[in-house]
N, C-alpha and C positions, 0 to 999 in steps of 0.2 A: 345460158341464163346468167351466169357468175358474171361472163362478158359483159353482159349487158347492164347489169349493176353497177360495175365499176366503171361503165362509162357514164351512167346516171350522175354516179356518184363524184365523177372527177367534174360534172359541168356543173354541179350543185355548186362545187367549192370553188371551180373558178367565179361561176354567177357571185357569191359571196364577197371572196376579194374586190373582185374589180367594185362591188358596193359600196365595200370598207373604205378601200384609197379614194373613192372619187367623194365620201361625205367631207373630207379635210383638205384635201387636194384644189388648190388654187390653181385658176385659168393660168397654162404656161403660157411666156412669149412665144410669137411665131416667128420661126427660126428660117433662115434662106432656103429657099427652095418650096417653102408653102407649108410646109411640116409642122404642127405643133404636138409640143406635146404635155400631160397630165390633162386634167378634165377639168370640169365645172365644181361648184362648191355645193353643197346639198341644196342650200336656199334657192340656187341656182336652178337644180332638180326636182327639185317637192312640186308634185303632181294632184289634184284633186284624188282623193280615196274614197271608196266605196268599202264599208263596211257592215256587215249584216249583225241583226241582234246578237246573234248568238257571239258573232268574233268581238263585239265590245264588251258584253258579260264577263267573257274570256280572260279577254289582257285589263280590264278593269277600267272601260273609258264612263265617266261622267263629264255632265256639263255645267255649266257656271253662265248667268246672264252676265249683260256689260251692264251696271250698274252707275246710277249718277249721284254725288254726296259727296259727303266731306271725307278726309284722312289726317286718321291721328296716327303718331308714332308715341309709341307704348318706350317709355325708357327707362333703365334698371341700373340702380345705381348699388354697390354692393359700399355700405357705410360702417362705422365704428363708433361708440358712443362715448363723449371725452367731457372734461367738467368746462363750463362757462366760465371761460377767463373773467368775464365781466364782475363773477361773483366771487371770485378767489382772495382773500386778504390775508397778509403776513404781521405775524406779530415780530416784533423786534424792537430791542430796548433802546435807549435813547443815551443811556448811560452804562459804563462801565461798571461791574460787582461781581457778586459770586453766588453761586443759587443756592439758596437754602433749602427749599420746599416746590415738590410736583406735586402738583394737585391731578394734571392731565398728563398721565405717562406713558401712554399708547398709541400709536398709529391706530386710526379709524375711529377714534371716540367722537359721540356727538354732544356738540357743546352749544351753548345758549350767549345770547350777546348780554357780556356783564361777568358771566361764570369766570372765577378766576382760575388762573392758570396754571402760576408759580410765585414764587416771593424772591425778590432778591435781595441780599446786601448789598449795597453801594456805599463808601465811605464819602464820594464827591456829593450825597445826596442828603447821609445824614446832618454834613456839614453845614449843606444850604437851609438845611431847616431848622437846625440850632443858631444861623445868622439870621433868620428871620423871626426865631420866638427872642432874638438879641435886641434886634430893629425893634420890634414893637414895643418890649418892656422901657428900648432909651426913647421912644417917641411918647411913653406914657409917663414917663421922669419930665420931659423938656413940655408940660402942657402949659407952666408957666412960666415960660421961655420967650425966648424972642422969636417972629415969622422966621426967622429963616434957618434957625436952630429944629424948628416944628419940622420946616418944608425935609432939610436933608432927613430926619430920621423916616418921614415919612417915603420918600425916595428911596431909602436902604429897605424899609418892609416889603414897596413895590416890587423893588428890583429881585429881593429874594425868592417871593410869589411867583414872579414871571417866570423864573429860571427853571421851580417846580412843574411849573404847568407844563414848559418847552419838554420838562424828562418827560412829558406824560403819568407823573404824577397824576393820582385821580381828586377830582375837585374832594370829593369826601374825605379824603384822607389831609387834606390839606386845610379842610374846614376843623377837623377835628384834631388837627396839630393845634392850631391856632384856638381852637377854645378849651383844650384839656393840657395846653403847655409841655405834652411830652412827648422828645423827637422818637419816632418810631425807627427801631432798631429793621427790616427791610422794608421793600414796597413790593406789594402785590399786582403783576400784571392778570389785566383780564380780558376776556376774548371781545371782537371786536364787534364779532356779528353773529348768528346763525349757523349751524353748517359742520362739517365731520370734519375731523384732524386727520388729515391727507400724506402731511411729514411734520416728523417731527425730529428736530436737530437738537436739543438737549437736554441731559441731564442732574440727575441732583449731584454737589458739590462742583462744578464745574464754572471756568471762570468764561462770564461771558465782555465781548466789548460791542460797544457802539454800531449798531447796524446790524449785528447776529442774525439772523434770521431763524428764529426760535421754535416758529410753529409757523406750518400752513394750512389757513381753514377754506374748506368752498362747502358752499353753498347749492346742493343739491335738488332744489325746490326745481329747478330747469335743469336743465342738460342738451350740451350740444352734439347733434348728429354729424358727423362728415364722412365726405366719399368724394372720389373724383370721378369725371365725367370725362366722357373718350371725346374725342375733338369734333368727332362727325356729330355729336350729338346735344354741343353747345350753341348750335340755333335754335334750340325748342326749346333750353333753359333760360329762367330769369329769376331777380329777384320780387317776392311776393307770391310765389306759382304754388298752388295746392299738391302738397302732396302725401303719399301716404307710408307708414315707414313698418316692417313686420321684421320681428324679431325670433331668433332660433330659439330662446331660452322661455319664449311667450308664446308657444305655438297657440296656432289659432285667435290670435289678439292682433289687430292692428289699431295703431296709434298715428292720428291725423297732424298736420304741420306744413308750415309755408317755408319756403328757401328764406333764407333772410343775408346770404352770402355768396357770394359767386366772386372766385378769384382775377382777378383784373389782368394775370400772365398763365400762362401756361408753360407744364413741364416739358423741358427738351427731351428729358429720358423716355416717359412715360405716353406725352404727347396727351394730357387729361390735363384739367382743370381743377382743382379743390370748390364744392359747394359744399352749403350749411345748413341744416335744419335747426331750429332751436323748439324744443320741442319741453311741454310741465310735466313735470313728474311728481305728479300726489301721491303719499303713502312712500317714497322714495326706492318705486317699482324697478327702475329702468338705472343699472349703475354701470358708470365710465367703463369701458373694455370688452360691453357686450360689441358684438356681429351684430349686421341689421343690414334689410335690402327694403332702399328708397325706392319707390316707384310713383311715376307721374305720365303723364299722360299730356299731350303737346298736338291740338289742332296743325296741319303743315296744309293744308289745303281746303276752300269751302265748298266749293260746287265743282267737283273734274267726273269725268269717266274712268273707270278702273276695273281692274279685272285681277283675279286669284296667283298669285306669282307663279304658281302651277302651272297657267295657260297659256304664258310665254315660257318659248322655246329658243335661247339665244344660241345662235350660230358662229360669233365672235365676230361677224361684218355687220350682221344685221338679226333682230328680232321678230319673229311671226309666231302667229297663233293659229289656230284653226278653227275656221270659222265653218259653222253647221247649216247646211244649205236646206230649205224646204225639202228636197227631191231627197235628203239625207246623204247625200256628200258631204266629207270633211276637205274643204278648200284652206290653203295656206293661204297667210294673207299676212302681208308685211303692215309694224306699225314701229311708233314712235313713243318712248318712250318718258316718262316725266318723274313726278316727285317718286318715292317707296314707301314702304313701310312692311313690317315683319311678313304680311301676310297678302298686301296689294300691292298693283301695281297703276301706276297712271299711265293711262291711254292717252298720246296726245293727239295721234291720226293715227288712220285705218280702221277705228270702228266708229258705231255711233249706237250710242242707248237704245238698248231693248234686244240689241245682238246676241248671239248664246256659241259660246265658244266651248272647246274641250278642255276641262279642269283638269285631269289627270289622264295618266298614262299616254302623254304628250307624247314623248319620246319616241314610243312604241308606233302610234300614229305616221309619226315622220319616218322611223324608217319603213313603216309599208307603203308612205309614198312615194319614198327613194325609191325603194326597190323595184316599186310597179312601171317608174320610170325606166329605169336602168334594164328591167326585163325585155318591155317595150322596143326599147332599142336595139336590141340584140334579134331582131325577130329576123332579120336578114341572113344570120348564121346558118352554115349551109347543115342540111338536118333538123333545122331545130323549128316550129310553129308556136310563136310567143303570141298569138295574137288571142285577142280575148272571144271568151265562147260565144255561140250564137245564142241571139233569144230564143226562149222556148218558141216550138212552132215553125221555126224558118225552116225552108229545104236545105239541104245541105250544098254542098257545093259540088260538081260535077269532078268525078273521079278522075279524070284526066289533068286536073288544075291543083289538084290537092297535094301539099308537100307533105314529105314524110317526115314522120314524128316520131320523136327520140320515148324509149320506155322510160319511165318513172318510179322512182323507190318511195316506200312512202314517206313521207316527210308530214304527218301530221292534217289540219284542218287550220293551214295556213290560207290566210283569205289573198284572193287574189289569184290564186296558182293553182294550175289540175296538173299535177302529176300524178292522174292515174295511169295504170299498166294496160299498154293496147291489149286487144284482143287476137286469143289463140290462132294463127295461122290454120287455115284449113288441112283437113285429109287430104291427099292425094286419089289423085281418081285411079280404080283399077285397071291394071294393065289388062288389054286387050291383045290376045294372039291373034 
């Protein structure tokens, strides 16, 4: 009986092998002499299969109809939220002095357009405003003068005026030089617009020059979203495209918004793109350095056939699915493949609407169609009767024709395969003296 096992047992595993090599194994050349050798490739092998309820319950087959309609691809863009250059403005003097007075002495303060800033001394400043309350008093000596004595003094007030204005000098302060006659010992800068103090570069007693860049205000009322987009997935982006953007630090909140950006090159490194959202921010919810995942949503096809990605089964030469016959056959059946998307695939041939294919446990399917093939063929092995059982009902077949048949270990409620255990060899008849 042990014999008998391990013989079971050694054609089990050769039946196995020879399975394994021949699902990858490409047709060899045929070599002089007529010889060839390795085998066919699975796709090659896949045989209609017959499977009862119970073995689909089993290994877990469902089905899936070929459906006709549109395919969108779902795309996820993982973003950062940064300030709108648009709305960033730099204060910076126009003239040389030294800072008296912070009024704003903190990164992150929020300031109002007007709130003043700081104060400077400037000696280039106070000067021009003591030449101009000069101008005016010798334009107000020379009124009965001659024209052209009027003209220069009036020339020298202009000229003074203008020069204030160019420091940025504020009109008010240069109104109120000019009607209370006293030059003001600094000048007050003040912010330019709306918005929080992002950097700030000085402080009190320090000497500042021309073009300093003193303070950086932005403008928070917006904020721009970016992220870059992976190269396969720059055909379904554009500018104007709805989309929607959720935040880690705002679970459960999403916030609506259109691309308003899409970079014109792409990264060699990265091989992505830079896009933009520009997205309002009321109440000043949403600040520069959060995480955020973009997602939008991109029509790629209007009317195709398509089926569960599940129900193609690719072989690396070609792709088949298994199509579900009336009589309950699972038939392979080669098709052509078209546009994707996460969870579909386009049919471009081999099925047509209303067909009902195997959504899952593909795999499984195909190798009991291998296998059923590959057993098949071996039915010729001497010992061995691989052929499939009779209908119920039929006679059997005349004992003189009948091959003999290898015992069987059990191997489970494998469909397909009877390796049960023949039956017990008879007694022997009693010996007669």
């Amino acid at each position: 009986m042990i014999a008998r096992l391990a013989r079971v047992a050694l054609i089990v595993a050769a039946l196995f092998t020879a399975w394994w090599f021949t699902r990858s194994a490409k047709e060899a050349p045929v070599e002089a002499g007529g010889h060839q050798h390795g085998g066919a490739a699975v796709a090659d092998s896949a045989a209609p299969v017959h499977l009862s309820l119970r073995d689909q319950e089993r290994i877990g087959v469902t089905f899936a109809p070929v459906l006709r309609g549109a395919l969108h691809r779902d795309v996820r863009i993982v973003g950062q939220l940064s300030y709108d250059e648009t709305r960033i403005r730099t204060v910076s003097p126009r003239f040389e002095g030294f800072v008296e007075q912070l009024f704003v002495d903190y990164t992150g303060s929020p300031v109002h357009e007007g709130e003043a800033l700081l104060s400077i001394y400037s000696p280039m400043v106070v000067t021009t405003a003591e030449e101009l309350l000069l101008a005016r008093r010798l334009g107000g000596d020379l009124a009965g003068s001659t024209p052209d004595a009027q003209a220069n003094a009036t020339r020298l007030v202009t000229s003074a005026r203008e020069r204030l204005v160019r420091w940025q000098v504020p009109e008010s302060e240069i109104r109120k030089l000019e009607e209370t006659g006293t030059v003001p010992h600094t000048v007050t800068l003040r912010a330019p617009a709306n918005g929080v103090i992002i950097e700030k570069s000085v402080l009190a007693g320090q000497r500042v020059m021309e073009g300093d860049a003193l303070y950086r205000i932005a403008d928070l009322s917006v904020v721009w979203l970016e992220g870059d987009v992976f190269e396969q997935d720059l055909a379904v982006v554009r500018v104007g495209q709805p989309v929607s953007a959720e935040f880690q630090a705002l679970p459960g909140e999403s916030r609506a918004g259109r691309i308003s950006y899409v970079a014109p090159t792409l990264s060699p490194e990265t091989r992505t793109a830079r896009v933009r959202v520009a997205l309002p921010n009321p109440g000043l919810t949403l600040k520069p350095g959060m995480f955020a995942t973009i997602r939008l949503t991109a029509p790629i096809a209007r009317s195709v056939l398509s089926v569960p990605r599940s129900a193609v089964l690719a072989t690396g030469e070609r792709s088949l699915v298994f199509l579900k016959r009336p009589d309950g056959r699972f038939t392979p059946t080669d098709v052509v493949l078209g546009a994707q998307t996460e969870d579909r695939l386009e049919i471009l041939r081999g099925l047509v609407e209303g067909d009902t294919v195997v959504a899952s446990a593909t795999f499984l399917v195909d190798a009991e169609s291998n296998l059923g093939t590959l057993l098949g063929g071996m039915g010729n092995m001497p010992g061995m009767d691989m052929t499939a059982p009779a209908a119920p009902g039929a006679s059997a077949a005349p004992a003189s024709k009948a091959k003999p048949t290898v015992p069987a270990a059990d191997t489970g409620d494998m469909a397909g395969m009877d390796m049960s255990a023949p039956a017990a060899p008879a007694a022997p008849a009693p010996h007669k003296e």
